[in-house]
C-alpha positions in Angstrom: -79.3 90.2 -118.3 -79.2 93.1 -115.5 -81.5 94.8 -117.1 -84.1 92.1 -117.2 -83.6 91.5 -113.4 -84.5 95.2 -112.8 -87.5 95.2 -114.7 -88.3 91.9 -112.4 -87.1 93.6 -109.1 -89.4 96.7 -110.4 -92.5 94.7 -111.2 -92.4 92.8 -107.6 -91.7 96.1 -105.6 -94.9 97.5 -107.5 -96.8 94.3 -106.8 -96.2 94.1 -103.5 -96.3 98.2 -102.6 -100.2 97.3 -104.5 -102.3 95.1 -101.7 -102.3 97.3 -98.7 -106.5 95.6 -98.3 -105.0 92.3 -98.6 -102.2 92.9 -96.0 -104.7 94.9 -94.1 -107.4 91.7 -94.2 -104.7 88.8 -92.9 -104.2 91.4 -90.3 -107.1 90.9 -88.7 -107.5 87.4 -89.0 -108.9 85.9 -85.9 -107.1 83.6 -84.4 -107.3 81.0 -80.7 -104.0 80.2 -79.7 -102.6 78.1 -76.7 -99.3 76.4 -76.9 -96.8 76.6 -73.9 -92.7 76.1 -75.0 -93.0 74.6 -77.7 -90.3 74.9 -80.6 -90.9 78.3 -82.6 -91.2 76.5 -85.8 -93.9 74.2 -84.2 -95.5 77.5 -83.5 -95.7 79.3 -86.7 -96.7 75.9 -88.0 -100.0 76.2 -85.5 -100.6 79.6 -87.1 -100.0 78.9 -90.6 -102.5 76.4 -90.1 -105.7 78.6 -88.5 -105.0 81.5 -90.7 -103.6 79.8 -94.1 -100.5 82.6 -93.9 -96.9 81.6 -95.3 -93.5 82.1 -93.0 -90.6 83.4 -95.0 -87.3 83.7 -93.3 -83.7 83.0 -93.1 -82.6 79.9 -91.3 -79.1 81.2 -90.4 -80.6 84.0 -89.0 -84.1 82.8 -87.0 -83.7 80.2 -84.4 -86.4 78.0 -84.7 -85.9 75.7 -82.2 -86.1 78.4 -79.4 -88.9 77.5 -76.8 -91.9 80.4 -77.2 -95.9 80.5 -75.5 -99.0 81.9 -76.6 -102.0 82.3 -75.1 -104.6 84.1 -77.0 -108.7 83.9 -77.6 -110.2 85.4 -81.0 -107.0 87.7 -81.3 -106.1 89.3 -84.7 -103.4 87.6 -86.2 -101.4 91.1 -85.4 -102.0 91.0 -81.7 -101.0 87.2 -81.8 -98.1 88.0 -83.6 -97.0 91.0 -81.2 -97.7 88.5 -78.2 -95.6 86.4 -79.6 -92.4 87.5 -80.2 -92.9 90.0 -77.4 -89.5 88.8 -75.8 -87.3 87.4 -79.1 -85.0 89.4 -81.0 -87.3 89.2 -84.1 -89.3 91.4 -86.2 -91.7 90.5 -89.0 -93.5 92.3 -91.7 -96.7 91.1 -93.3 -96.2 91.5 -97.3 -99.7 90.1 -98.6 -100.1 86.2 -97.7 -97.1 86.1 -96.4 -95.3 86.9 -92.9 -92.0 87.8 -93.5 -89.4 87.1 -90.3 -86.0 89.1 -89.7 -83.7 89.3 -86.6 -83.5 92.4 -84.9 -80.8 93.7 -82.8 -82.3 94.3 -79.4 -85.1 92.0 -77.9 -87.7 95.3 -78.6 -92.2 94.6 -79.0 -92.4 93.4 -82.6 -94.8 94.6 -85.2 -96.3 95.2 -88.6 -95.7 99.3 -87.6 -92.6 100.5 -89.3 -93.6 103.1 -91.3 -90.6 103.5 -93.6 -90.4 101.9 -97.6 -90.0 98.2 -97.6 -86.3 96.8 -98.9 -86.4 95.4 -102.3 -88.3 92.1 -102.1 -87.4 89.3 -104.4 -90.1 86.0 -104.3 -88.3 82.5 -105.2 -90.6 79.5 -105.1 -93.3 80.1 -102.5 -90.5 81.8 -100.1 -90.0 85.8 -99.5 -86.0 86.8 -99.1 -84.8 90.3 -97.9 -81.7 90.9 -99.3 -79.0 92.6 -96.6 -78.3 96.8 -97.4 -74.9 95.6 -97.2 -75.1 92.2 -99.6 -71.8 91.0 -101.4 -70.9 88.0 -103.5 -71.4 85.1 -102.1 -68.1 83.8 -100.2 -67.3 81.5 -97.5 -67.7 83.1 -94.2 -65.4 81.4 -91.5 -66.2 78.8 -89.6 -69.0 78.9 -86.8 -71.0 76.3 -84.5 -73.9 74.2 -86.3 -77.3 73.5 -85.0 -77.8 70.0 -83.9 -80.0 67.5 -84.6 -80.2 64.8 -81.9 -80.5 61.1 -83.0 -81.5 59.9 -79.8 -85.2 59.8 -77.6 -84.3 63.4 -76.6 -85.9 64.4 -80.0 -89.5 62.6 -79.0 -89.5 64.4 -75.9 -88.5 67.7 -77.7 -91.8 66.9 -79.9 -89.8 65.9 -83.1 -89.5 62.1 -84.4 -87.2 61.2 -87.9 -89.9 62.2 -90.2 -90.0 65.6 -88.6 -86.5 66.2 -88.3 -85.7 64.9 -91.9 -88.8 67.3 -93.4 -87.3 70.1 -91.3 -84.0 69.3 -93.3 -85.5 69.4 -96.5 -87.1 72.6 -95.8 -83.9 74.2 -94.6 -82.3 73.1 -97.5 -85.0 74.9 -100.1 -84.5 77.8 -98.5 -80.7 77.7 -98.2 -80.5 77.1 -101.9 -83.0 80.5 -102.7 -81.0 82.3 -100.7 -78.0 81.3 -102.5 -80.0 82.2 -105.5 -80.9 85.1 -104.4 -77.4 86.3 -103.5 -75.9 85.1 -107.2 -78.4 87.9 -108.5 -78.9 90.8 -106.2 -74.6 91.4 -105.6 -71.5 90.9 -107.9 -70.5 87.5 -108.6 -66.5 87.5 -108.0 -66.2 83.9 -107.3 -64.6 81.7 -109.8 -67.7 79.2 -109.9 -71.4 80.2 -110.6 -73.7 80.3 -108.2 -75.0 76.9 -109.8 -71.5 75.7 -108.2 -72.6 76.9 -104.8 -76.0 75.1 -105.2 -74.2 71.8 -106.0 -71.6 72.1 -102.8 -74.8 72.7 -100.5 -76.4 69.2 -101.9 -73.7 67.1 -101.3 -73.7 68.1 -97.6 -77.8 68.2 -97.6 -77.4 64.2 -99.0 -74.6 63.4 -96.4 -76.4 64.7 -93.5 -79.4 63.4 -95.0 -78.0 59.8 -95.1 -75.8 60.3 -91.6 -79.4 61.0 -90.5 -81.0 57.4 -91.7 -77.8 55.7 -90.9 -78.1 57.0 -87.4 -81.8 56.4 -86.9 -81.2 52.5 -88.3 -78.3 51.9 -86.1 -79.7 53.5 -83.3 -76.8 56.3 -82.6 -76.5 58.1 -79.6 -74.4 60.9 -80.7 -75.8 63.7 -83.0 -75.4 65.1 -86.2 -74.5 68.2 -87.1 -77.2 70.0 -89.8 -76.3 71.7 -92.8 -74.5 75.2 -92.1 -73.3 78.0 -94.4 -70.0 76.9 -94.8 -70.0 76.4 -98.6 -67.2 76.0 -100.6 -66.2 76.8 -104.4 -65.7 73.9 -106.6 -62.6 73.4 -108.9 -61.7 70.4 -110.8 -57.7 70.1 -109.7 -55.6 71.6 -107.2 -51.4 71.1 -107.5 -49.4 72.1 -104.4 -45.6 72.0 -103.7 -45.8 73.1 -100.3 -48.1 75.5 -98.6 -49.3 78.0 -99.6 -47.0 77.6 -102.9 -49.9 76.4 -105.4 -52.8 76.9 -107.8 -54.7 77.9 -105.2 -51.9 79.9 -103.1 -53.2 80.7 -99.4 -57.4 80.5 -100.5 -56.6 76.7 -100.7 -59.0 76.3 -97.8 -62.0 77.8 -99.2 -61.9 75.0 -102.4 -63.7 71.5 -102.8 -61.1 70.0 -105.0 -62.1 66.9 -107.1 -58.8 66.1 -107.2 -55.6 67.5 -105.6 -51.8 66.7 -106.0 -49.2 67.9 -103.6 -45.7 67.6 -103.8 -44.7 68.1 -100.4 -47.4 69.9 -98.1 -51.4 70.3 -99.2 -54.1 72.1 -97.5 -57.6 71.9 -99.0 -61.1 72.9 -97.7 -62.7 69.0 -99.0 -62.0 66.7 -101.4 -64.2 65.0 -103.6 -62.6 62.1 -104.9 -58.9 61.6 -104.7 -56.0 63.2 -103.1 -52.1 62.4 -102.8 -49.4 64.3 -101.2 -45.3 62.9 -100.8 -45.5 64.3 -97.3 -48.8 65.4 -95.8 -52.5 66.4 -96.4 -54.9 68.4 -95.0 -58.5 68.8 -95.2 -60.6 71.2 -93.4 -63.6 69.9 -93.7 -64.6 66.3 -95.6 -62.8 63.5 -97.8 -65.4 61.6 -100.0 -62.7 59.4 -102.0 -59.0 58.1 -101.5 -56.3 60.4 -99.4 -52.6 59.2 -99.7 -49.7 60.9 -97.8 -46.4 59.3 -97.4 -46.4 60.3 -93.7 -49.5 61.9 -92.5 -53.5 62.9 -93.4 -55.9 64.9 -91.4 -59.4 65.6 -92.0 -61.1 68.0 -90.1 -65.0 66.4 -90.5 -66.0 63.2 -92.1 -64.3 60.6 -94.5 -66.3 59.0 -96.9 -63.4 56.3 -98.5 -60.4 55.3 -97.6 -57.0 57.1 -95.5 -53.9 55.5 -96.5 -50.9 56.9 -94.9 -47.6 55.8 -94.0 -47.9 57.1 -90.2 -50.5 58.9 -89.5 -54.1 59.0 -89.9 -57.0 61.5 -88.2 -60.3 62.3 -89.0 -61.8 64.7 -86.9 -65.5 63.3 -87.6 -67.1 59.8 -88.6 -65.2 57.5 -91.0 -67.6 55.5 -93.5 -64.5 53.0 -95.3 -61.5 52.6 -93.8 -58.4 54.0 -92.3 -54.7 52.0 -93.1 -51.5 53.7 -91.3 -48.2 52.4 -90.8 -48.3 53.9 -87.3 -51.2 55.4 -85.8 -55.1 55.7 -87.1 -57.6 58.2 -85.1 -61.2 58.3 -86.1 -62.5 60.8 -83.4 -66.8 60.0 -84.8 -68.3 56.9 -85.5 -67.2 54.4 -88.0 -67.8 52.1 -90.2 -65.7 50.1 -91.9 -61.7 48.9 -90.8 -59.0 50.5 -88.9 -55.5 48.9 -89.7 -52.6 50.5 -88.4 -48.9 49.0 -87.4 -49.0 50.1 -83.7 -52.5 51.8 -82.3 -55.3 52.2 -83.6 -57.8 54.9 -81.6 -62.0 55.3 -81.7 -64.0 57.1 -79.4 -67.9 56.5 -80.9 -69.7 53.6 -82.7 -67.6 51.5 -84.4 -68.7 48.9 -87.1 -66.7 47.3 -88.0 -62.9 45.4 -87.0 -59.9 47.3 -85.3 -56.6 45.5 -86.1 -53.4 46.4 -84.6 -49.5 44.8 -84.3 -49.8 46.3 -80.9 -52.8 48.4 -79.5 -56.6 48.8 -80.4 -58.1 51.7 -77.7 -61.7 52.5 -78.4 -63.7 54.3 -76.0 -67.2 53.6 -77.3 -69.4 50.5 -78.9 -68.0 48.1 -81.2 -70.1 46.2 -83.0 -67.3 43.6 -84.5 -64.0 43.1 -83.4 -60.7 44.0 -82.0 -57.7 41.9 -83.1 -54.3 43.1 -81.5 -51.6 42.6 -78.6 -53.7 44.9 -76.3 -57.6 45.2 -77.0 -58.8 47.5 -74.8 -62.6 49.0 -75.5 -65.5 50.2 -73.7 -68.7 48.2 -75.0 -68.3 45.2 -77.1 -70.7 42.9 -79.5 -68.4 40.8 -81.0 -65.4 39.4 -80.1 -61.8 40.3 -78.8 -58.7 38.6 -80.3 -55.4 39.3 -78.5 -52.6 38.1 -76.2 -54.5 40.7 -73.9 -58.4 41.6 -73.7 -59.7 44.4 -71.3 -63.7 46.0 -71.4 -66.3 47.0 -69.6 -68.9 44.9 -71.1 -68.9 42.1 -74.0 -71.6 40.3 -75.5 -69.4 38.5 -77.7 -66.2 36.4 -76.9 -62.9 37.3 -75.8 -59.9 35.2 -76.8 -56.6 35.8 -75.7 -53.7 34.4 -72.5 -55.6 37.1 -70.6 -58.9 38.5 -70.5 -60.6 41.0 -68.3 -64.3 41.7 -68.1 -65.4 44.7 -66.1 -69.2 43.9 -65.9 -67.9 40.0 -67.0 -67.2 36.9 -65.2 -64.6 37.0 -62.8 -64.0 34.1 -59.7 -61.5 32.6 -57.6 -61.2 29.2 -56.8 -59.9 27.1 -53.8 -60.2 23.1 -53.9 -58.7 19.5 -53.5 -57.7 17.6 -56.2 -56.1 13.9 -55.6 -52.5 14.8 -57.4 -52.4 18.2 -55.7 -54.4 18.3 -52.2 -54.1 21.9 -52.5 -55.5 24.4 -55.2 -55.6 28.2 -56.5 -57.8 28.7 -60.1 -58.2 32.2 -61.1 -60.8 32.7 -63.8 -61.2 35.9 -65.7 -63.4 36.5 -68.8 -67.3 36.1 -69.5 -69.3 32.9 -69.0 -68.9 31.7 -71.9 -65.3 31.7 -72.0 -63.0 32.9 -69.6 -59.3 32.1 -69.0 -57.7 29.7 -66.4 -54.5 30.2 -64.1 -53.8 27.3 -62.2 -51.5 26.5 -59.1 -51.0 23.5 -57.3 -49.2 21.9 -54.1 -48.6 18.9 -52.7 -46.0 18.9 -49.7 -44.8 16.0 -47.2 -41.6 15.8 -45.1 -40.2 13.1 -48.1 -41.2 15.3 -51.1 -42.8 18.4 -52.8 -44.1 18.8 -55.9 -46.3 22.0 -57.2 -48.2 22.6 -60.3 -48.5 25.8 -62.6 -51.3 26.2 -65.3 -53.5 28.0 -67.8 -56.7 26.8 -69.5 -60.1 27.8 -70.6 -63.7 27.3 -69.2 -67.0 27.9 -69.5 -69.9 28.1 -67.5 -73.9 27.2 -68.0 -76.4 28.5 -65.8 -79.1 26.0 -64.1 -80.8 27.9 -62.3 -80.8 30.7 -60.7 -78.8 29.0 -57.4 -76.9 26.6 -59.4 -74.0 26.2 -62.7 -72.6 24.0 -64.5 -68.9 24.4 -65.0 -66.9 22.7 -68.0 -62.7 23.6 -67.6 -60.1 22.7 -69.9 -56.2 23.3 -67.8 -53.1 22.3 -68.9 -50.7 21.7 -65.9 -46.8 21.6 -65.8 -45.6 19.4 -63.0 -42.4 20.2 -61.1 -40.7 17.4 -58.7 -39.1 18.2 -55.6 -37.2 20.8 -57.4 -38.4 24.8 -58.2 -38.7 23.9 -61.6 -38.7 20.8 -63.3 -37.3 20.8 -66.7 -38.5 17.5 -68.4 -41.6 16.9 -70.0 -43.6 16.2 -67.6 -47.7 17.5 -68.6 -50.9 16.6 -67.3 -54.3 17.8 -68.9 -57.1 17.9 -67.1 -60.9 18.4 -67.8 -63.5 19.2 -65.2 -67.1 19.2 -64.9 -68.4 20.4 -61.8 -71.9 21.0 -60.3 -71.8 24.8 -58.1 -74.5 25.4 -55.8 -75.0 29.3 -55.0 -74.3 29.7 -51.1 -74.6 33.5 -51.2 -74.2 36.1 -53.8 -70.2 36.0 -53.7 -70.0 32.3 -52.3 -70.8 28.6 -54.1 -69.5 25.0 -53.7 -68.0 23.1 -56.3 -67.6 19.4 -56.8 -67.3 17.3 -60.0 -65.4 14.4 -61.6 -62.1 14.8 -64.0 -60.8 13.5 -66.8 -57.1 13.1 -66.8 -54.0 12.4 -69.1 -50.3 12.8 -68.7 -47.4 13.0 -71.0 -44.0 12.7 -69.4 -40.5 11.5 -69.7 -39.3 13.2 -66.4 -37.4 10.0 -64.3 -38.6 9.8 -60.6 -36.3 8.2 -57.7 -37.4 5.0 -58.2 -36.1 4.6 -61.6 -39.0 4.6 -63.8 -40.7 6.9 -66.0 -43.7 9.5 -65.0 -44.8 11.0 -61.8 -45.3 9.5 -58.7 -48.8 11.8 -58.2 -50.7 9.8 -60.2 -53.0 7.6 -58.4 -52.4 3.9 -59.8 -55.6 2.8 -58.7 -57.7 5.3 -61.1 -56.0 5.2 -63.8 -57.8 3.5 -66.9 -55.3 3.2 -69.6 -51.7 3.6 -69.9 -48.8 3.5 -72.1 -45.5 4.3 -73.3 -44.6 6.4 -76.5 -41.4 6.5 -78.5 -39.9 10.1 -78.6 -38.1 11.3 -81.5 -35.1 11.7 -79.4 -35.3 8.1 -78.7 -36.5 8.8 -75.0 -39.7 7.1 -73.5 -42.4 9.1 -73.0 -45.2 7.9 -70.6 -49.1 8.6 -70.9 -51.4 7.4 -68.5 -55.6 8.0 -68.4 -57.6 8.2 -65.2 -60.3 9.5 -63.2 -59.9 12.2 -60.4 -62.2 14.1 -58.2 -62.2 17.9 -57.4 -64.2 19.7 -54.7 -63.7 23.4 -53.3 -65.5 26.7 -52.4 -65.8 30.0 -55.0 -65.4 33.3 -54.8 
């Protein structure tokens, strides 16, 4: 076999060394250029196109989405070329049809001019490599920051659109996989996985990112996706750990995508593809795609494609497509999609879609398109609804339901007004227009009596117009006679609808009948049963009821009137 890939690396190094006229003819190409910072590979697309020449290069190595300018007029394709990447630490070399691109050391006038023997050239598809002096097996180098491809408008106004972006993937991606190729033949193999291996790690992250791309574009993300690095891992079937680094894998642990992986105590893995479990902990350096179990604790340092089941602790570093269930605390530090469940907190900082559900606390700091359902809901953006004892956000398009909920950007009003039981009136209201929350109080105060009122309810208001509302509240009241607090039943419910007519931006009138019932057994000082507040002349209906406890409980029906000024 190694001798066959001589003879082949023989043959191309004679083929090549044999078409100096051809090289010397796409030299002196003509070529009208003008193009003023746009995207590198935008430009050698522009010049690909006039003079029908192929760009071969390294992706890790060339930055194509530096910002270049050309400005030439029936210029060889040399001159162009020298013009070109005048001030970028590139140099190229021009091997027949095609213009081969390498990263130089110093930002130094590039050129076809070097006069000494070409490195051994190796063609894959239609794509020209140039293997390093200094080439080894292919390993995975450490960690190191990613292009990014932006999901929003910015990449419109950087001259890209979806289409663009995902063809620029897909040609990254060809060449990534020659150059793995390339690599598998030129150096000594000392991985425990062919190169064929390496070639199927790189496609499962080329199809995630590929998919993160689509997802992001159909749900119209505005945080960005990382593209496909170099970061590729070797693929085994099973890892066993006791605890770290005591395993199959002993202290390379991180460097393995695992299918599946058991630990007894402590695990570390670079991914996992399908399932892990662990008594105590996991940990994954880069993604999940499948279940993770720990007794107490997982963390993942990208993306989870599945499910996190822990008994404490849950955190993924990156976006969550499933769901994440923890007996104490969930963290999904990306987008998700899909349901957080956790016993105290659950925590989100992107795009969630999906539901948060919580015995105590739901934070998330970004959009949720679905729901919160906890104690304390507390989220930045919301399209959905909020289901707690407490609500808090910025902005909800959605409903809120909870004792109390506050709206940032929502509806929020305070209310002073006459009622005929209670002369005078506090209502707070906190929420969105379509349903905010009620507190009530209430007094009425002679020199023979007192009696004050304390409440909560629900509302919601209609717009008219643009100076006037229609208001529809719902309060329940507790009524307390001459005393601080008034310990027999003793209940009136009230409904209003009221009219509002905008006065200025911050200031309306209010007026609008009621509909009102009572339920009491409280005894007044006259002797009889029910409050004295009730005015006898409205009231419609009334009767008494037969407790359980044998007491008499009276409910009366009548019309009232309310009137006041908003805030």
């Amino acid at each position: 076999m190694i001798y066959r890939l001589h003879l082949v690396f023989l043959f191309l190094f004679i083929f090549f060394s044999a078409i100096p006229e051809s090289t010397a003819q796409v030299d002196h190409k003509k070529v009208t250029l003008y193009f003023h910072d746009i995207p590198l590979e935008a430009a050698l697309k522009k010049i690909k196109a006039q003079c029908g020449v192929n760009f071969s290069y390294s992706p890790d190595l060339i930055n194509l989405r530096q910002l270049v300018s050309l400005n030439v007029r029936n210029a060889t394709l040399e001159y162009a070329l020298n013009q070109l990447f005048h001030n970028l630490p590139i140099t190229y070399r021009i091997v027949g049809n095609q213009v081969v691109l390498k990263k130089s050391k110093s930002v130094v006038p590039s050129g076809n001019t070097a006069k000494s023997s070409p490195p051994l050239q190796i063609a894959v598809r239609d794509s020209v490599y140039y293997p390093e002096k200094d080439t080894t097996a292919l390993q995975v180098p450490p960690s190191k920051s990613t292009e990014v491809i932006t999901t929003d408008s910015t990449l419109v106004s950087k001259g890209g659109s979806y289409s663009q972006v995902l063809t620029n993937l897909n040609d990254t991606y060809t060449q990534k996989k020659d150059s793995i190729a390339i690599e598998a033949y030129s150096s000594k193999m000392k991985l425990r996985k062919s190169w064929k291996e390496a070639k199927l790690a790189l496609s499962k992250q080329y199809k995630f990112k590929r998919d993160s791309m689509l997802l992001a574009r159909k749900n119209k993300y505005s945080d960005t996706i990382t593209d496909i690095d170099a970061d590729l891992l070797i693929h085994d079937d099973f890892q066993f750990t006791a605890f770290y680094p005591l395993g199959n894998h002993s202290s390379t642990s991180g460097l393995y995508r695992n299918d599946y992986s058991l630990n007894f105590l402590f695990g570390y893995n670079g991914a996992v593809s399908k399932a892990e479990v662990g008594l105590l902990a996991n940990i994954v350096r880069k993604e999940v795609q499948g279940v993770q179990v720990a007794g107490l604790a997982n963390a993942c340092g990208e993306y989870v494609r599945g499910a996190q089941f822990a008994g404490l602790v849950n955190i993924s570093n990156q976006e969550v497509i499933g769901g994440q269930f923890a007996g104490v605390v969930n963290v999904a530090n990306g987008a998700m999609a899909g349901v957080q469940a956790a016993g105290v907190v659950n925590v989100g900082v992107d795009k969630l879609d999906g539901v948060q559900a919580a015995f105590v606390v739901n934070q998330h700091n970004g959009e949720i398109n679905g729901g919160q359902i906890g104690l304390i809901n507390n989220a930045h953006k919301v399209k959905g609804f909020q289901f707690g004892l407490i609500n808090v956000c910025d902005t909800i398009n959605g409903l809120p339901f909870g004792l109390l909920s506050i709206c940032k950007n929502g509806y929020g009003r305070i209310e002073a007004y006459y009622s005929e039981t209670t002369p005078y009136n506090i209502m707070i209201k906190s929420g969105v227009k379509s349903l905010y929350n009620i507190f009530q109080f209430g007094g009425n105060f002679n020199s023979s009596y007192y009696r004050w009122t304390f409440g909560y309810g629900l509302g919601s208001t209609v717009q008219l117009s643009k100076q006037s509302t229609i208001t529809i509240d719902v309060t329940w009241m507790h009524l307390n006679e001459n005393e601080g607090f008034t310990n027999a039943l003793n209940e009136q419910l009230q409904t209003r609808v009221l009219l509002a007519l905008n006065l200025t931006k911050r200031l309306s009138v209010f007026a609008g009948p009621t509909l009102n019932t009572t339920f009491s057994n409280y005894i007044n000082s006259s002797g009889s049963v029910g409050s004295q507040m009730i005015p006898k002349r409205s009231i419609l209906y009334e009767h008494n009821i037969a407790g359980q406890d044998g007491r008499t409980i009276y409910n009366a029906y009548w019309l009232g009137f309310n009137a006041g000024i908003r805030f």
